[in-house]
PAROSE-496201 format. One record per residue (C-alpha): residue number from 1; x, z, y. Coordinates in steps of 0.001 Angstrom, whole numbers, plus 524288, in hexadecimal, padded with zeros to 5 digits. Each point is the difference from the previous one (the first is absolute). Layout:
PAROSE-496201
r n = NUM c1 = X c3 = Z c2 = Y
...
end
This chain:
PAROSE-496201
r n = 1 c1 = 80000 c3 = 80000 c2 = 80000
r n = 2 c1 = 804A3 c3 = 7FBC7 c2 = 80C2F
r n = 3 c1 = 802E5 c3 = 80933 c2 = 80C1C
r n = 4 c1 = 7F458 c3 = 7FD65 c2 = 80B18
r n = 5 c1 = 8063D c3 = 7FC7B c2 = 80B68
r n = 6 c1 = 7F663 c3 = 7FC70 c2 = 80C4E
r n = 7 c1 = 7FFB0 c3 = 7F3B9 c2 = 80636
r n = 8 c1 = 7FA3C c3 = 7FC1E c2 = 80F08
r n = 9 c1 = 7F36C c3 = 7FA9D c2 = 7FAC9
r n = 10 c1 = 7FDA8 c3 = 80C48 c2 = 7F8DD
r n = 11 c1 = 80114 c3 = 8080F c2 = 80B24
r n = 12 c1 = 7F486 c3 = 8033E c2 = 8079E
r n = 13 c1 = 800AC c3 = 80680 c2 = 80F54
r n = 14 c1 = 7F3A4 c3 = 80896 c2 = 800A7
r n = 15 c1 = 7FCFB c3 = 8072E c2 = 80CDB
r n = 16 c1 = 7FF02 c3 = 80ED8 c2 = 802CA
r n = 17 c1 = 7FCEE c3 = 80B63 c2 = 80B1B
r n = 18 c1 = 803E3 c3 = 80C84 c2 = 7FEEF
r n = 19 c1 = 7FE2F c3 = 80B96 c2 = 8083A
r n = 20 c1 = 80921 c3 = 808F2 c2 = 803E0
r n = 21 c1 = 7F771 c3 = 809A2 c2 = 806BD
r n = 22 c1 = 8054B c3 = 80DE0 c2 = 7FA93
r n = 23 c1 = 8090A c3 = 7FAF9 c2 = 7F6FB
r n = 24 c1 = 80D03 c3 = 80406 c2 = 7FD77
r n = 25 c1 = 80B93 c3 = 7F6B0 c2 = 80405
r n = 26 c1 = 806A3 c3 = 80068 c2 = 7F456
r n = 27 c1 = 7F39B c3 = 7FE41 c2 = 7F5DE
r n = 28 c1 = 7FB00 c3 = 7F6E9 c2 = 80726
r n = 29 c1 = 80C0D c3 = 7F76F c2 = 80187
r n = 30 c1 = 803D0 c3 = 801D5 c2 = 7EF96
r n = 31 c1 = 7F22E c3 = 7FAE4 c2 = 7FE6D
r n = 32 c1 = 80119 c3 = 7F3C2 c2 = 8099F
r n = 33 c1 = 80C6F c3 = 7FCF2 c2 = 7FB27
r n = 34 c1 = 7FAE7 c3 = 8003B c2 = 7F170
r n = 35 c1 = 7F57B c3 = 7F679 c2 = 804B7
r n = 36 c1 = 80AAE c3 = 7F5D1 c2 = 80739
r n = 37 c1 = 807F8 c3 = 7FFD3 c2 = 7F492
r n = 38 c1 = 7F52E c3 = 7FD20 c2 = 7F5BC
r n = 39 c1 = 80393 c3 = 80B9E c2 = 7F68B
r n = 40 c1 = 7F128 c3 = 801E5 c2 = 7FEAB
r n = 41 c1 = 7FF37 c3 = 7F2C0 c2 = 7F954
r n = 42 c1 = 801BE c3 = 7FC91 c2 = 7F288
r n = 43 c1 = 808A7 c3 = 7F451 c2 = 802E4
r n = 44 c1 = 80AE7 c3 = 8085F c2 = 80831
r n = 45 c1 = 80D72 c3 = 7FA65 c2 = 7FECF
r n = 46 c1 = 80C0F c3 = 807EB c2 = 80892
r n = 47 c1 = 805DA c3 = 7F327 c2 = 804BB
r n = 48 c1 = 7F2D1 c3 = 7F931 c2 = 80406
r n = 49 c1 = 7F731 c3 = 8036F c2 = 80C4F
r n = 50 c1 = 7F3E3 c3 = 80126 c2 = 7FA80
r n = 51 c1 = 7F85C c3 = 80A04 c2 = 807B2
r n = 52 c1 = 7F2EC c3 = 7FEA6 c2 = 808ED
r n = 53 c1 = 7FEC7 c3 = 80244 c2 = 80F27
r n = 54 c1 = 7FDED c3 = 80DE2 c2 = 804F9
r n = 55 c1 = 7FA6D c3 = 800ED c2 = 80DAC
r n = 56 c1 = 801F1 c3 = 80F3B c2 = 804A7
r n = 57 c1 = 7F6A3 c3 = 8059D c2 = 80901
r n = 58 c1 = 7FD46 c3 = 80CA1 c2 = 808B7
r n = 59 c1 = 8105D c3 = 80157 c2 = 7FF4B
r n = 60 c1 = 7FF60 c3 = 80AC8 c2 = 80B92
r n = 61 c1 = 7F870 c3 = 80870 c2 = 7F5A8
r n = 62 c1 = 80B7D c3 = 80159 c2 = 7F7E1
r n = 63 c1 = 80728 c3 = 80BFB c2 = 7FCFC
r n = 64 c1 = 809D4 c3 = 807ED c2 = 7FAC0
r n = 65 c1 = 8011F c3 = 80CDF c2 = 7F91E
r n = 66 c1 = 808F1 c3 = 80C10 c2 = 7FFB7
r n = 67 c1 = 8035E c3 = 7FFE6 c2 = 80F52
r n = 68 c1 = 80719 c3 = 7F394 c2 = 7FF61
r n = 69 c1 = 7FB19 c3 = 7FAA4 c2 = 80B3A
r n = 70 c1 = 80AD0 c3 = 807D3 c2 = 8067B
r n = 71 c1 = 8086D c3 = 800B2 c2 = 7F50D
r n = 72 c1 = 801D1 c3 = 7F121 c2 = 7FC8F
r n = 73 c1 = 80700 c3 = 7F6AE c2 = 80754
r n = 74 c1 = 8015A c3 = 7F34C c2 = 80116
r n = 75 c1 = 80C89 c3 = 7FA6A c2 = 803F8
r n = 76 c1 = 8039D c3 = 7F1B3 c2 = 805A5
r n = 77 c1 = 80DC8 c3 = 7FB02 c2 = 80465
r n = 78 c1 = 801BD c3 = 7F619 c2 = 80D69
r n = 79 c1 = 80C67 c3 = 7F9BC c2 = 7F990
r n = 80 c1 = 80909 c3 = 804BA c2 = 80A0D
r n = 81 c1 = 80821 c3 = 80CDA c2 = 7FE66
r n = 82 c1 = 7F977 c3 = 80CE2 c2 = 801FD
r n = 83 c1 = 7F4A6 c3 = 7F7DD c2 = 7FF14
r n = 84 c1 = 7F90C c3 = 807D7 c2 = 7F576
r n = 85 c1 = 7F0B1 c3 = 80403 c2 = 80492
r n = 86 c1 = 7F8C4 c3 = 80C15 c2 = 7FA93
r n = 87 c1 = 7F041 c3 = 8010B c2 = 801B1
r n = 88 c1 = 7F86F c3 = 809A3 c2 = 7FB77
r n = 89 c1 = 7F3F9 c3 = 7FCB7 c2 = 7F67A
r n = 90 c1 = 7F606 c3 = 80600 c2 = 806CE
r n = 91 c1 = 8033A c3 = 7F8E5 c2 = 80C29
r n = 92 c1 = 80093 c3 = 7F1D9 c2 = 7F920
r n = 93 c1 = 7F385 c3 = 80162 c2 = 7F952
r n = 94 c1 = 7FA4E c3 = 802D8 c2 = 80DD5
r n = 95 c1 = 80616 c3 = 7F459 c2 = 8059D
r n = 96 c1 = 801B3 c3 = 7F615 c2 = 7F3EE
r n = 97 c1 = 7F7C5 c3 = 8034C c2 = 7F41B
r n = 98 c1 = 80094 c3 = 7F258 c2 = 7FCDA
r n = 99 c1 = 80EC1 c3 = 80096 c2 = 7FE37
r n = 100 c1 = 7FEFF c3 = 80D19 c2 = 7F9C7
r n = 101 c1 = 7F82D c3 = 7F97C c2 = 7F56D
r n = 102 c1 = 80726 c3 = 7F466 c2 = 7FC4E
r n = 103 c1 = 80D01 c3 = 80715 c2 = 801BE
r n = 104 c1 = 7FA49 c3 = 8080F c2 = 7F42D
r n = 105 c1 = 7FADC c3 = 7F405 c2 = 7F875
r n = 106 c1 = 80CDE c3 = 7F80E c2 = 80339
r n = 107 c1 = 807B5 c3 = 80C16 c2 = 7F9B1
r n = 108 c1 = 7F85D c3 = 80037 c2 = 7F359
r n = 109 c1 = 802CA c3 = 7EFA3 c2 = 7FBD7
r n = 110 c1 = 80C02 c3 = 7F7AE c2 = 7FD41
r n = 111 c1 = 80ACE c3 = 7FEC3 c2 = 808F1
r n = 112 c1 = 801E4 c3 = 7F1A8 c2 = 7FDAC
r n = 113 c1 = 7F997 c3 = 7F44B c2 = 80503
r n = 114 c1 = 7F537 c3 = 8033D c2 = 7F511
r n = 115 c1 = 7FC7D c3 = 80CBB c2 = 806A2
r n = 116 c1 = 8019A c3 = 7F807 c2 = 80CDB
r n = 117 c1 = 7F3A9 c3 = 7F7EA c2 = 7FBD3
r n = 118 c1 = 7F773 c3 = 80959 c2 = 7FA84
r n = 119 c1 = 80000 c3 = 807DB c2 = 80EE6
r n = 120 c1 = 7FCBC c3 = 7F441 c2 = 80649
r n = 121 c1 = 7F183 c3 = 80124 c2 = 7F741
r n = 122 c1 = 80011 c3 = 80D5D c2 = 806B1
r n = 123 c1 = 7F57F c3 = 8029C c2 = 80D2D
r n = 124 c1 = 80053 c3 = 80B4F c2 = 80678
r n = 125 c1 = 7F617 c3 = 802E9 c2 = 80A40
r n = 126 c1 = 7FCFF c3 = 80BE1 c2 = 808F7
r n = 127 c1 = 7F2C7 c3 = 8007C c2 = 80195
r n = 128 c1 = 7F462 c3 = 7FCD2 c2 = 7F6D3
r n = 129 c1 = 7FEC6 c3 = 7F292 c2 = 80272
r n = 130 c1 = 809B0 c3 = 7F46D c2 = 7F964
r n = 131 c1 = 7FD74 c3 = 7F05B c2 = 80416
r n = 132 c1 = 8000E c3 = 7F9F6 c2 = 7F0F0
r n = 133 c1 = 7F05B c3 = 800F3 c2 = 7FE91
r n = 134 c1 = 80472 c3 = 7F173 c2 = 7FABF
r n = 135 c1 = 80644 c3 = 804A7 c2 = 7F2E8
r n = 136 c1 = 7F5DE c3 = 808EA c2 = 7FC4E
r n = 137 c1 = 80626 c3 = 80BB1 c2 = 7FD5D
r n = 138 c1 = 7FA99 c3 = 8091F c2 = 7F69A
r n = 139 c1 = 8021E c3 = 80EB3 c2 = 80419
r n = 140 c1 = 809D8 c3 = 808C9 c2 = 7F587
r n = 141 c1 = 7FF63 c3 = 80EC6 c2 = 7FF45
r n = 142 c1 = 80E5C c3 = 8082A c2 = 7FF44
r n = 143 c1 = 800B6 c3 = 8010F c2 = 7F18A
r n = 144 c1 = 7F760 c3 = 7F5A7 c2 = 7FC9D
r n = 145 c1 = 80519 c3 = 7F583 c2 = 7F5CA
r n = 146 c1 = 7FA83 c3 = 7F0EC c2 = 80316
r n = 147 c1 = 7F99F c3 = 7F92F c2 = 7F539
r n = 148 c1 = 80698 c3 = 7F56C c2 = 7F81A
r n = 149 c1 = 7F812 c3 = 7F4D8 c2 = 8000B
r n = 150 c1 = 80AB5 c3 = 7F7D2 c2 = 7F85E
r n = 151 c1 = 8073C c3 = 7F3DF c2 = 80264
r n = 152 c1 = 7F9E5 c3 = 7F4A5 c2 = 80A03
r n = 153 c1 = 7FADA c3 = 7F584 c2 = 7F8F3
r n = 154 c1 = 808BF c3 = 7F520 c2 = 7FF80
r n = 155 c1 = 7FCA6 c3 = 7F378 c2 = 80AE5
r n = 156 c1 = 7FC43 c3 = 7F2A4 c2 = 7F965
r n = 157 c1 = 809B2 c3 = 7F554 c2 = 802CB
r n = 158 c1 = 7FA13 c3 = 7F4AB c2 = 806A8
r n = 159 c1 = 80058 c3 = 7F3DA c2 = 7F62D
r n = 160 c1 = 809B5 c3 = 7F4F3 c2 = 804F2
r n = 161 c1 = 7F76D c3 = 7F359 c2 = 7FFC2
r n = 162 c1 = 802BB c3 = 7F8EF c2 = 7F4DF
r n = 163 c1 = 806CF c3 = 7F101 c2 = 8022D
r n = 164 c1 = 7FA6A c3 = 7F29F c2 = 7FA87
r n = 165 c1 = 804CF c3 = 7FC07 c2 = 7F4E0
r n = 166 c1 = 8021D c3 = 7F27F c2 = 803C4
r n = 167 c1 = 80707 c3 = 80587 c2 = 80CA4
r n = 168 c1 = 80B71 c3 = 80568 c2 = 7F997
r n = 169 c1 = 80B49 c3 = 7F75B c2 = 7FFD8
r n = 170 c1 = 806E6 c3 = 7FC61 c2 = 7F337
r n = 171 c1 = 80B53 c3 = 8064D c2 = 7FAFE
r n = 172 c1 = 80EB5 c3 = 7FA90 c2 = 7FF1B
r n = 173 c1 = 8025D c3 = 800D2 c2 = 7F2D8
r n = 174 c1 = 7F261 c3 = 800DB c2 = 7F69B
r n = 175 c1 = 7F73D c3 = 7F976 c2 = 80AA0
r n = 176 c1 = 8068E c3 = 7F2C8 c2 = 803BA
r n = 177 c1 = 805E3 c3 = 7FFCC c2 = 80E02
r n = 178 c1 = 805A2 c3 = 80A8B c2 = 806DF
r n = 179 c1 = 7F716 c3 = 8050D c2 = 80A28
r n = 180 c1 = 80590 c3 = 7FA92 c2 = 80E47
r n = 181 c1 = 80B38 c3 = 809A1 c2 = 8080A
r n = 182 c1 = 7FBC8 c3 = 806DE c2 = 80A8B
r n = 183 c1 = 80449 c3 = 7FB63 c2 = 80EAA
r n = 184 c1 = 80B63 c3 = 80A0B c2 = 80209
r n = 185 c1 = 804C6 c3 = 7FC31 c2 = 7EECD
r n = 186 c1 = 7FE78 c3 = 7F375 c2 = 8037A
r n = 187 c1 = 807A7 c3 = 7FFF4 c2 = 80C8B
r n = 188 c1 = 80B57 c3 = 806D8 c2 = 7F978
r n = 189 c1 = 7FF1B c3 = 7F4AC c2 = 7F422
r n = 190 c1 = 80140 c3 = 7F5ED c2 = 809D7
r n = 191 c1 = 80ADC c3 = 806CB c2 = 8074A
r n = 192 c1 = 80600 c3 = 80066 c2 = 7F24E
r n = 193 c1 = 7FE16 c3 = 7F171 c2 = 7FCD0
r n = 194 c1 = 80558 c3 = 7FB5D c2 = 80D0C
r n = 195 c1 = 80D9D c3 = 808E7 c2 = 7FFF1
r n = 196 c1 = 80179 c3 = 7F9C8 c2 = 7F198
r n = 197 c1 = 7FE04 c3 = 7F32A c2 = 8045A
r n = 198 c1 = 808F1 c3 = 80326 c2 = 80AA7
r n = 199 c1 = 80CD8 c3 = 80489 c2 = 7F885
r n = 200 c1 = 7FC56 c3 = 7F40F c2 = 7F66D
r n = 201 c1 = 80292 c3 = 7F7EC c2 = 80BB9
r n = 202 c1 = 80B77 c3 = 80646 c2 = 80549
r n = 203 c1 = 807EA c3 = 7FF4D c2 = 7F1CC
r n = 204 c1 = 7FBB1 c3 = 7F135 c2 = 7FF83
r n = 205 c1 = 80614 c3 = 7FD09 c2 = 80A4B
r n = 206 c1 = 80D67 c3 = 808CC c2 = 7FD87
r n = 207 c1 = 80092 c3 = 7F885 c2 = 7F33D
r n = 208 c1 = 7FFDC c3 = 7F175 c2 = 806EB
r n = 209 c1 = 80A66 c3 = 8052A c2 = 80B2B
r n = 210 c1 = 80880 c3 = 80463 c2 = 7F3EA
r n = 211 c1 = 7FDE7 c3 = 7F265 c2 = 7F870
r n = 212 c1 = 8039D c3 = 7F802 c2 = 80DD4
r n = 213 c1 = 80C94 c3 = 80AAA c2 = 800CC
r n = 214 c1 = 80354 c3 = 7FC05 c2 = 7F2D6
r n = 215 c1 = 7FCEE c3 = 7F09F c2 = 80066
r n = 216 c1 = 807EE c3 = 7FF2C c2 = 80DE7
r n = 217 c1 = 80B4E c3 = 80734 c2 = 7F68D
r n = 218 c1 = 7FEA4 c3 = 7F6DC c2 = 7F538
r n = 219 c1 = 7FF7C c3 = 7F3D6 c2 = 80916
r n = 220 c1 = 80CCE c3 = 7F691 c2 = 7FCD8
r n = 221 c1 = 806DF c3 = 7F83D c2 = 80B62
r n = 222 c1 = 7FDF9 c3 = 7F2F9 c2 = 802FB
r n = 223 c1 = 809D6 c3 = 7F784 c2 = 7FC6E
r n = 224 c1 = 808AB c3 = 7F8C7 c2 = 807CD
r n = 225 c1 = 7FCC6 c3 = 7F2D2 c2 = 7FA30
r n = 226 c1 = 7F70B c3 = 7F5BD c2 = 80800
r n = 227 c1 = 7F129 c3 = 80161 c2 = 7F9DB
r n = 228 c1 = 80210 c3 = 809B5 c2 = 7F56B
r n = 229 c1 = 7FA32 c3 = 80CFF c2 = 807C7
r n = 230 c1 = 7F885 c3 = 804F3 c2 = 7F560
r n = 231 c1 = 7FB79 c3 = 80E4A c2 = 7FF00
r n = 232 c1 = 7FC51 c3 = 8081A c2 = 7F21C
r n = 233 c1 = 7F34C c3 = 80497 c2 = 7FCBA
r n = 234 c1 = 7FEBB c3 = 80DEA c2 = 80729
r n = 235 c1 = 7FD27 c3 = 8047B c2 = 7F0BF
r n = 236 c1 = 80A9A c3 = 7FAB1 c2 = 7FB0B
r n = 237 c1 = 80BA0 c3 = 80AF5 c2 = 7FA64
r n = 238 c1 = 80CBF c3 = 80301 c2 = 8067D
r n = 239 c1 = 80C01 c3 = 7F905 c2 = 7F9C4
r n = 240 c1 = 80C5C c3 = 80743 c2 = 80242
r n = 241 c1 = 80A21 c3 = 7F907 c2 = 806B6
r n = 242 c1 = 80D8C c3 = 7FF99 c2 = 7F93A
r n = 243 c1 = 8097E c3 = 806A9 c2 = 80731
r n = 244 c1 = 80CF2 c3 = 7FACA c2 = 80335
r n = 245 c1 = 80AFB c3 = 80340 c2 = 7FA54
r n = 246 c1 = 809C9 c3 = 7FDAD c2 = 809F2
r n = 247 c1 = 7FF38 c3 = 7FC94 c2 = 80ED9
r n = 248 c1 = 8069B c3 = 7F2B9 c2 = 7FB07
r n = 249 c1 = 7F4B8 c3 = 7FAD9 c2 = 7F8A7
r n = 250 c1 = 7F5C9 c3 = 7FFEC c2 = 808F5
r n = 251 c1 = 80349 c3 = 7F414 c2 = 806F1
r n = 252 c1 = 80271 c3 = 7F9C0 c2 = 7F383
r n = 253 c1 = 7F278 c3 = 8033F c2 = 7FAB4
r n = 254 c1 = 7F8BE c3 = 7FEB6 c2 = 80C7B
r n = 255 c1 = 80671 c3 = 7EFE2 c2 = 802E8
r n = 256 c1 = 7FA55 c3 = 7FE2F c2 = 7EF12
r n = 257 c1 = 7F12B c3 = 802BC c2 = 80577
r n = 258 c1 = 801CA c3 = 7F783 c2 = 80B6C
r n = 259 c1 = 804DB c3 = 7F4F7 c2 = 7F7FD
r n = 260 c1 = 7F66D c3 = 8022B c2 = 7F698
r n = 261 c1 = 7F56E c3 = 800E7 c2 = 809DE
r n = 262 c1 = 80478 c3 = 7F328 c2 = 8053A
r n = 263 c1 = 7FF18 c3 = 7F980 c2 = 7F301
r n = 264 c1 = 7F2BA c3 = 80433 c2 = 7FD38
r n = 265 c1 = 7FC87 c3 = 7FBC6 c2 = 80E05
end
């Protein structure tokens, strides 16, 4: 069996007065805090918020017992040094019993960001009267335990309308055709397509400036006879030249293809 843990739809914010007239500080803050915390539900969990509004009325009726109302004090520091502030209890809950109250409340819940967002469920008013007629309240008595009226019901999802059949485009592999890219696919398939075509270019054209290099290389002299200037194919292969032996011979060899030239002329 698994562990419950709750989730946000499970969680339902329910709306509550209570009223302070008579009532002890400290009882009635244990009992507001136990409410903003959801302890009094079955579906409590430490590490989730899962508590109800309070909304605290009457919070100049509060009091306290055993003469603390000179005896406690509350203390508050400006930042700066020497800055520490004393002020007596009695004197506070004549001037702020609002602050009196949630100073108690505050005290009694997590000192984290989840106690940080359980006080902000917390009203505190003076007087008898509170401006959230809207939620409906329903008033809870000191001691009083709401009643569990279990988890919301769960919302219906809206159905997504259905598609034609005949709408839906083939698929790539099973159905024929691949459906059509989409303008910004497309764009980047095009962009593709014309760099390739590009480079194709560019190496085409290295290739036939390395075949003219070579040709021009490969290229024989004209001769020096009168109508024999005839040039080899540009495919045609290299044929080494013999190399002369001595500085002698070259004049020898070069007045044989002039005769020989001559003859064949």
């Amino acid at each position: 069996m698994k562990t419950y843990s709750p989730k946000p739809q499970d969680i339902e914010r329910r709306w509550f007065v209570v009223d302070a007239a008579g009532a002890v500080l400290g009882r009635l803050a244990s009992e507001v805090a136990k409410i903003l915390r959801g302890k009094h539900k079955p579906i409590f969990a430490p590490h989730a918020d899962t508590g109800d509004h309070v909304i605290v009325i009457n919070a100049r009726g509060v009091r306290l017992t055993g003469g603390k109302e000179e005896k406690k004090i509350a203390y508050r520091h400006s930042g700066y040094p020497g800055g520490l502030r004393e002020t007596v209890y009695s004197r506070l809950m004549a001037e702020r019993p609002v602050h009196v109250v949630e100073k108690a409340v505050r005290g009694m819940l997590p000192k984290n960001r989840l106690g940080r967002a359980m006080i902000r469920k917390l009203q505190v008013y003076e007087g008898p009267e509170h401006p959230h007629q809207a939620q409906q309240p329903s008033p809870l008595a000191l001691g009083d335990v709401p009643a569990w009226t279990g988890l919301p019901e769960p919302k219906a999802k809206a159905a997504r309308p259905r598609k034609d059949e005949s709408a839906r485009r083939p698929k790539g592999r099973r159905g024929g055709a691949a459906p059509e890219a989409k303008g910004p696919v497309a764009k980047r398939a095009g962009a593709k397509r014309t760099a390739a075509k590009s480079t194709t270019a560019k190496s085409t054209t290295a290739k036939r400036s390395l075949v003219k290099r070579a040709t021009a290389r490969t290229a024989p002299a004209t001769s020096t006879g009168r109508g024999s200037a005839a040039t080899e194919a540009p495919n045609a292969p290299k044929t080494a030249k013999p190399k002369a032996s001595s500085p002698e011979e070259k004049p020898a060899r070069a007045r044989r293809r002039t005769r020989k030239a001559n003859e064949e002329s």
